[in-house]
C-alpha positions in Angstrom: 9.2 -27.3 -10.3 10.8 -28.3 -7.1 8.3 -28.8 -4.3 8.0 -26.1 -1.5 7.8 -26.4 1.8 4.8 -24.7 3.0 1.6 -23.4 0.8 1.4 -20.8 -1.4 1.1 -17.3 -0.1 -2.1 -16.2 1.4 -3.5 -13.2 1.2 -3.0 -11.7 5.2 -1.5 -9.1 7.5 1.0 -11.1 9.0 4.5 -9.2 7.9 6.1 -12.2 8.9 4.4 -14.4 6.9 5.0 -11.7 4.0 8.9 -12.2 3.9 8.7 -16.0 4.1 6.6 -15.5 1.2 8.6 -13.6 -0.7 11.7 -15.4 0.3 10.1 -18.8 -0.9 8.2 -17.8 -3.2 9.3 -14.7 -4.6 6.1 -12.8 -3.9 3.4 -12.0 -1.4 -0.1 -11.0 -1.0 -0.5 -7.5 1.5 -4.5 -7.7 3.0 -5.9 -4.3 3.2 -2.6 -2.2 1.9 -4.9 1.1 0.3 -7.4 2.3 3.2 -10.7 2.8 1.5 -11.0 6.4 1.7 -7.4 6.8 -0.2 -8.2 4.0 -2.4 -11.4 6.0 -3.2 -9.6 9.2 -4.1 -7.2 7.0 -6.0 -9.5 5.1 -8.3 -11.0 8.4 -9.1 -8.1 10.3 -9.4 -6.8 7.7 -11.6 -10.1 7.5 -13.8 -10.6 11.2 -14.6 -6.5 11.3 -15.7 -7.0 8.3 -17.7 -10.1 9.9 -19.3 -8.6 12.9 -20.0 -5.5 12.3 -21.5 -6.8 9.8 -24.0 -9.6 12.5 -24.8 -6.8 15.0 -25.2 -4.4 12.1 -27.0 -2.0 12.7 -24.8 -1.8 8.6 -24.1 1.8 7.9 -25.2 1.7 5.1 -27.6 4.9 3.1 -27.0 5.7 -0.3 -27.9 3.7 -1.4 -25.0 0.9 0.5 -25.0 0.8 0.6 -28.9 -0.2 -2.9 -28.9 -3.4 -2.3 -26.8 -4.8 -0.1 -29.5 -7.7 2.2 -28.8 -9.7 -0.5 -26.6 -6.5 -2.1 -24.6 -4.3 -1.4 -22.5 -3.7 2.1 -21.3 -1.1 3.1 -19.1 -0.9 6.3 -17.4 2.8 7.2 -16.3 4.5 10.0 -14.1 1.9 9.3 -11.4 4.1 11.2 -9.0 2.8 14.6 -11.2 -0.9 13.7 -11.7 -1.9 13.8 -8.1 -1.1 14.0 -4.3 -3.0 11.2 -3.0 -0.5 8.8 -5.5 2.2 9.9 -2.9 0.1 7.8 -0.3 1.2 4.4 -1.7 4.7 5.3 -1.7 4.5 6.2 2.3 2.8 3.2 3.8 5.6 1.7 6.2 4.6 -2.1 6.1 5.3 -2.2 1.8 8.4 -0.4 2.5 9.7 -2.9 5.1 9.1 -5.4 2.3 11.0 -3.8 -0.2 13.5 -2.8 2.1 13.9 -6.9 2.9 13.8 -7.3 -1.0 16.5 -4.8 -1.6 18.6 -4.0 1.6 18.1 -0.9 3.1 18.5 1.7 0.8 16.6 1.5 -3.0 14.9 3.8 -5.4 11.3 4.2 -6.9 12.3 3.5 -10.6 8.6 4.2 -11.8 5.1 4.7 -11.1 2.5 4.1 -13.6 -1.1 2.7 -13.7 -2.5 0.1 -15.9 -6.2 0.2 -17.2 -7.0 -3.3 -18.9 -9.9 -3.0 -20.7 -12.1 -6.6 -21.5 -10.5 -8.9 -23.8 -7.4 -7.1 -23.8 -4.3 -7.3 -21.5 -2.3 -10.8 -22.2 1.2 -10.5 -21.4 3.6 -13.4 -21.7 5.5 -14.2 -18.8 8.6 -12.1 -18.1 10.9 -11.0 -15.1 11.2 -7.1 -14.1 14.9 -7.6 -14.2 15.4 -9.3 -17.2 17.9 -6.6 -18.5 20.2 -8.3 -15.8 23.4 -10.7 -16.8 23.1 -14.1 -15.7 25.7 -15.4 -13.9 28.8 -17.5 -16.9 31.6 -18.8 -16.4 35.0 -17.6 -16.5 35.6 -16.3 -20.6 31.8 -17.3 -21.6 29.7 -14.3 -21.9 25.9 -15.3 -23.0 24.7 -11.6 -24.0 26.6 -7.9 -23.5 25.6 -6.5 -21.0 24.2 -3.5 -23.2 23.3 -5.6 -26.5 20.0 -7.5 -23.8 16.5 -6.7 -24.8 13.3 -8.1 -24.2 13.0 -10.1 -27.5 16.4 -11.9 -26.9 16.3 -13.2 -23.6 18.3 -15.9 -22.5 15.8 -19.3 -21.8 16.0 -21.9 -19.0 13.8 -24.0 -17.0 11.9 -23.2 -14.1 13.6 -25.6 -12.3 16.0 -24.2 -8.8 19.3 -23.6 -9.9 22.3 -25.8 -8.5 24.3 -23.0 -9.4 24.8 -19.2 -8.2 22.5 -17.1 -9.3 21.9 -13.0 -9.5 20.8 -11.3 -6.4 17.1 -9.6 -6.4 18.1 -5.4 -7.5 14.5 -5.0 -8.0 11.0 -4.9 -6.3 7.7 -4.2 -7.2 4.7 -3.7 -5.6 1.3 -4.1 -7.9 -1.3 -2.3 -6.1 -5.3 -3.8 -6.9 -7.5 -0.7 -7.4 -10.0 -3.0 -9.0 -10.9 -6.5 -7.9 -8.3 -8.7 -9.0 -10.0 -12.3 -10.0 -9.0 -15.1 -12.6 -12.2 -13.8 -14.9 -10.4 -9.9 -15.0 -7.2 -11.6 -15.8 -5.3 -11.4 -12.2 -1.8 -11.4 -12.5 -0.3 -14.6 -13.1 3.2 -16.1 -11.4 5.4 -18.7 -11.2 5.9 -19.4 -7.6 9.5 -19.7 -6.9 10.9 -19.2 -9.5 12.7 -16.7 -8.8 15.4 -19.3 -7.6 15.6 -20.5 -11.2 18.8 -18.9 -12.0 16.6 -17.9 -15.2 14.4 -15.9 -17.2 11.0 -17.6 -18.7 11.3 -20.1 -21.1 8.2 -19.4 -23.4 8.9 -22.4 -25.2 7.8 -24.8 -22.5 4.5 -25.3 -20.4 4.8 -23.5 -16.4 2.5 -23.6 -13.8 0.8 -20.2 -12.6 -1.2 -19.2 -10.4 -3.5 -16.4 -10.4 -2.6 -13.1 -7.6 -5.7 -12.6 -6.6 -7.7 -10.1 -4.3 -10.0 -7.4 -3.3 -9.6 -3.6 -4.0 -6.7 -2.4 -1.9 -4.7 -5.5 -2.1 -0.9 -5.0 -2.8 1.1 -8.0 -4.1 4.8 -7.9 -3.8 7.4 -9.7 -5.9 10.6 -9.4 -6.6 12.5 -8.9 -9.3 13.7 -12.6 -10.5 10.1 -13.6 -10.0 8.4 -14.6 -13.7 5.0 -13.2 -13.4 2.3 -11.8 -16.8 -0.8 -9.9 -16.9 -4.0 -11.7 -18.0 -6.0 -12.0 -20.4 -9.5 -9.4 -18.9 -12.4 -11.6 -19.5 -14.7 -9.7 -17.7 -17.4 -6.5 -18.8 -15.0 -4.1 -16.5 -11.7 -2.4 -17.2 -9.2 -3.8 -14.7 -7.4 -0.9 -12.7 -4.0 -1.4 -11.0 -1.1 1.1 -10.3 3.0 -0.3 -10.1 5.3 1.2 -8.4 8.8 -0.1 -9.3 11.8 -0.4 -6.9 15.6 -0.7 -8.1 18.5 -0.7 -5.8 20.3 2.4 -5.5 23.2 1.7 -8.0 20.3 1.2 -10.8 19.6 3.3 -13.2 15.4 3.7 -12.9 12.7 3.2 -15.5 11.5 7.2 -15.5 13.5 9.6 -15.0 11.9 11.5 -11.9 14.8 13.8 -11.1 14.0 15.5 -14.9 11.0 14.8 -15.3 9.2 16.3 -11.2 7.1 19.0 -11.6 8.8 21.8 -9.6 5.3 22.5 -7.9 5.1 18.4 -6.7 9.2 19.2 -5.8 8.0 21.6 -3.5 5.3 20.0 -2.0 6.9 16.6 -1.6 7.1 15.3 2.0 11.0 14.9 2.7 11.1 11.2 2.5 10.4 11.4 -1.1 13.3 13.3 -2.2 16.2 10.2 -1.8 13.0 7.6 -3.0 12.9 9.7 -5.7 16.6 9.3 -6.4 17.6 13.6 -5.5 19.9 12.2 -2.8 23.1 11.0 -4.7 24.3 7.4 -3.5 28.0 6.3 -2.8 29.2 8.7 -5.7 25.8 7.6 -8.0 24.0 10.5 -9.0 26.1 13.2 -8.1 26.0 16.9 -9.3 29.4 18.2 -8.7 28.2 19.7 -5.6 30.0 18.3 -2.4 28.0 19.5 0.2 24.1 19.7 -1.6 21.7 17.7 0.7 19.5 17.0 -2.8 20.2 17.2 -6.3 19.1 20.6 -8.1 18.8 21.6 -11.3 21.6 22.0 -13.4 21.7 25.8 -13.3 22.8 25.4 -9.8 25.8 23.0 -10.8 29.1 24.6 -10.5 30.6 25.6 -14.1 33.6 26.9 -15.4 35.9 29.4 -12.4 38.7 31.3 -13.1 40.9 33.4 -11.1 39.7 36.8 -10.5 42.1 39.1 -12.1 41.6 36.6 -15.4 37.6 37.1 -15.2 37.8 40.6 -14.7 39.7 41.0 -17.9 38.0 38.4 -19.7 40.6 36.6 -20.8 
């Protein structure tokens, strides 16, 4: 790995300090992100949903989740839907300065969901969160399709800075500690900058990781090219941590909110959420039809087919 200039990223205040990080680095750690009385009504919020959809069996078991079995991993998705105070992490101006220098000054929230690693689960190999991405070829040589990429066939490299051009960051994410995150709970691991690789992870090879570690309330930011893995939970505790996901505006995002918002959290939803969200169409992306509509509605509202009057009246 080629040597960096100043230490590894701190866990601070300093916003400054923040987007070095993540410039160098390719992540950062945000001191005292979650106030404790929200994280408070988080962690509990968070605990009774947990509890209750796995007592009801509503815990989707997807390939992810699947492999957690009953004692592993559980994720709870759709936060936006399961309660108000989740909309608290998605408002807090200093994280979205730091996607916003991640991503350029528009970008979406392509999912929220928590994570619940129980002990001796939670292992995850090292990936990027925009592995679904091209690399950059050269004239005539395409590595992978654009649409034929998955997770299991990844193109390898070395963690070593690219001499070559590379892909731009089009994703952010922000990992939010409602738990203690330390090396015995399995803290999320990275590999500092390697997001200047040029690469995704070669899990063929040995890297060097580092443990993201913190208290309660810490937020770590990383961006998309940045290889990073859960750990393996070591502890007596469940590990608790909430994502939420950030693409650029062009992107297609992970859940589908504009379908899947409850109309009652629609209604209730502070303005600022609705373009986040992705109901603000960008450039031409995400449109309705409708050339003046300030938000995107439901399709009922969409214009359908018209015909001249005299036509409709007789039918025809």
């Amino acid at each position: 790995m080629t040597k960096l200039s100043h230490e590894l990223p701190q866990l601070c205040s300093d916003e400054e300090r923040h987007r070095l990080d993540l410039d160098e680095h390719g992540y950062c750690l945000v001191a005292d992100a979650i106030g404790k009385d929200i994280l408070e009504q988080i962690y509990v919020r968070l605990r009774d949903q947990a509890a209750q959809e796995r007592s009801r069996g509503l815990t989707p078991l997807d390939d992810v989740q699947a492999a957690g079995g009953d004692d592993g991993n559980q994720y709870v998705y759709m936060l936006i839907n399961k309660g108000r105070v989740f909309q608290e992490l998605l408002l807090q101006p200093p994280i979205r300065s730091l996607v916003a220098h991640v991503l350029g000054e528009e970008y979406l929230l392509s999912d929220m969901a928590a994570i619940i690693t129980h002990p001796s689960n939670g292992q995850m190999g090292m990936h990027t969160d925009q592995w679904w991405l091209p690399s950059p070829s050269e004239p005539g040589r395409v590595e992978r399709k654009s649409g034929s990429i998955t997770r299991n066939n990844l193109l390898a490299g070395s963690a070593e800075r690219s001499a070559n051009l590379i892909n731009p960051p089009v994703v952010c994410n922000v990992l939010w500690m409602i738990s203690d995150f330390c090396v015995d709970n399995g803290a999320t691991r990275v590999v500092p900058g390697s997001h200047l690789s040029g690469h995704n992870p070669d899990h063929s090879s040995s890297m060097e990781t580092v443990n993201a570690v913190g208290p309660a309330g810490t937020a770590v930011v990383f961006e998309g090219r940045t290889w990073h893995g859960a750990d393996f939970n070591r502890a007596s505790a469940p590990r608790h941590a909430i994502t939420t996901n950030y693409c650029a505006p062009m992107m297609r995002q992970m859940a589908n909110l504009t379908y899947s918002t409850r109309p009652d959290v629609i209604d209730s939803m502070p303005p600022a959420l609705f373009p986040l969200l992705g109901f603000k169409p960008w450039g031409g992306y995400g449109a309705t039809g409708e050339p003046h509509a300030e938000h995107i509605k439901t399709g009922s509202e969409s214009l359908g087919e018209l015909y001249p009057p005299a036509l409709r009246s007789t039918g025809a």
